[in-house]
C-alpha positions as CSV (number, residue, x, y, z in Angstrom):
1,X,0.0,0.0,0.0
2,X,2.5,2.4,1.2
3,X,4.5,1.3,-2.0
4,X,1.3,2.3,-4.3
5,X,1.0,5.6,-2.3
6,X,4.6,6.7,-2.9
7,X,4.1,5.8,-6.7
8,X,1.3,8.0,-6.7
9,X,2.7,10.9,-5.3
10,X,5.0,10.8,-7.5
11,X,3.2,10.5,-10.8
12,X,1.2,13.7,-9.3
13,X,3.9,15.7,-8.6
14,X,3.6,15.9,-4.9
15,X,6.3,18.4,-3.4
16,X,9.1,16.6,-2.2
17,X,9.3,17.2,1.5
18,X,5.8,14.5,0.8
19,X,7.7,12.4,-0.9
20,X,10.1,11.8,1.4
21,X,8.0,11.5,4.4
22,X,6.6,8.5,2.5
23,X,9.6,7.1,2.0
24,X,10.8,7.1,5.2
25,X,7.2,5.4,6.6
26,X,7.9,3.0,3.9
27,X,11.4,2.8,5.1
28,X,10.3,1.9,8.3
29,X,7.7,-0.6,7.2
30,X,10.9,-2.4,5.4
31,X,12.6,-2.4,8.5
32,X,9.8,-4.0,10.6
33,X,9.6,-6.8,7.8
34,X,12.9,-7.6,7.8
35,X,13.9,-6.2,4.4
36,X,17.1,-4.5,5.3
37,X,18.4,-3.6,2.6
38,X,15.4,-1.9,1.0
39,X,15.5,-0.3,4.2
40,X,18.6,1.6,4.3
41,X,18.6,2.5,0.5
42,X,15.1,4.7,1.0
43,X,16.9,5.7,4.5
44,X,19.7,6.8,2.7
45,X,17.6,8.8,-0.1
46,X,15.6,10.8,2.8
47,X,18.8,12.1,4.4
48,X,20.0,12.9,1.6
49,X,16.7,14.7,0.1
50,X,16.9,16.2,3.4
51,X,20.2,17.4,3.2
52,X,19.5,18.9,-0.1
53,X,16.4,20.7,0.8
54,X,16.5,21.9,4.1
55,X,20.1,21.7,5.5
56,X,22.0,20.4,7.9
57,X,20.4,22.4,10.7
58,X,16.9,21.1,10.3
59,X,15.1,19.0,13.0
60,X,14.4,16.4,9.7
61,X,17.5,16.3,8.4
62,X,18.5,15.3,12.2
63,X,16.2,12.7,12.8
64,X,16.7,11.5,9.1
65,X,20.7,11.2,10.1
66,X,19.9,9.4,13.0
67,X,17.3,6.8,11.1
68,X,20.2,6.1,8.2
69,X,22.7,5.3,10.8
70,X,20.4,3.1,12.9
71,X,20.1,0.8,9.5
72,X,23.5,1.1,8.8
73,X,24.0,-0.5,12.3
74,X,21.4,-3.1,11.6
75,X,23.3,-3.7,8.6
76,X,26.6,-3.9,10.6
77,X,27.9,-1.3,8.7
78,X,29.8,0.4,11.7
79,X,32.1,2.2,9.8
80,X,29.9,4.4,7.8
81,X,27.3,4.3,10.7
82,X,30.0,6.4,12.7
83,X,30.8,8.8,9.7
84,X,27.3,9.7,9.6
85,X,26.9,10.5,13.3
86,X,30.6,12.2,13.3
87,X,29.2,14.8,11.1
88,X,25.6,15.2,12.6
89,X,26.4,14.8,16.2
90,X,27.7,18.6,15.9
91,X,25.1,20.1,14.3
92,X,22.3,18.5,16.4
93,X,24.6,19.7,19.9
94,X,24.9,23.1,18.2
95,X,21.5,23.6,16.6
96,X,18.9,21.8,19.5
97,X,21.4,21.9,22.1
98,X,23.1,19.5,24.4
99,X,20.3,18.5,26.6
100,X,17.6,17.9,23.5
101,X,16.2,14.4,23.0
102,X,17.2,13.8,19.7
103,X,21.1,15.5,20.6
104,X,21.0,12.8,23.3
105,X,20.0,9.6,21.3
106,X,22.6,10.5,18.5
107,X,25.2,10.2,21.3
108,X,23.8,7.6,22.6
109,X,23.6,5.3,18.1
110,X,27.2,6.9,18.0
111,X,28.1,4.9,21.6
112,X,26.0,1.8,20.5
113,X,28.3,1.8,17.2
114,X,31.0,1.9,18.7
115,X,30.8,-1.1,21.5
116,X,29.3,-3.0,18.2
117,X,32.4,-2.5,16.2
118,X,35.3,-4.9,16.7
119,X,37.5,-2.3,15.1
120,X,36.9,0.8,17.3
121,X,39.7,1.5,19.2
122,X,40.4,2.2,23.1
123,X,40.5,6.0,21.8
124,X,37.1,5.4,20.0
125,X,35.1,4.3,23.0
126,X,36.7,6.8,25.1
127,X,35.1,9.2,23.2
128,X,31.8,7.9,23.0
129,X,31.5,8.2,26.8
């Protein structure tokens, strides 16, 4: 369904911000079904429709960064999972603040990705706490 709806939107020209809201409900039904992949590449599309359109310092574009790097964890895709969080991390602390929710559970994916990954270093987790 949410598959026909995103097809629709699209055939009518439906503004992006739209679009991308339905990809990343459809993104999350993915998730829930176990289709990983699928998952991460509309994930990756919404950040980056995201970035495109509304900046770095945009609550979206935030939670969008966050999403992306939660399925590139379920992926166990560490690596880039980190990259992704080392260059939002910032932005959330300097745009929402250090006490905001969202500021807090991007600290908290970026510590998660770091215990997960066999390669982090002793330097790595240290900064993560």
């Amino acid at each position: 369904v949410q598959e026909a709806e995103l097809s629709m939107r699209r055939r009518l020209g439906d503004s992006e911000d739209n679009i991308l809201v339905v990809q990343g409900n459809l993104a999350t039904t993915y998730q829930l079904l176990g289709r990983l992949e699928d998952s991460l590449r509309l994930r990756q599309k919404v950040y980056s429709g995201n970035l495109k359109f509304s900046g770095e310092e945009n609550e979206e574009t935030l939670v969008s960064a966050l999403n992306y790097a939660v399925s590139l964890v379920n992926l166990e895709r560490y690596q880039e999972s980190r990259k992704v969080l080392c260059k939002m991390t910032p932005v959330a602390r300097r745009f929402l603040g250090d006490c905001n929710d969202l500021t807090l559970r991007m600290q908290i994916m970026y510590a998660t990705t770091l215990s997960l990954d066999e390669g982090a270093t002793l330097d790595d987790l240290r900064e993560a706490v």
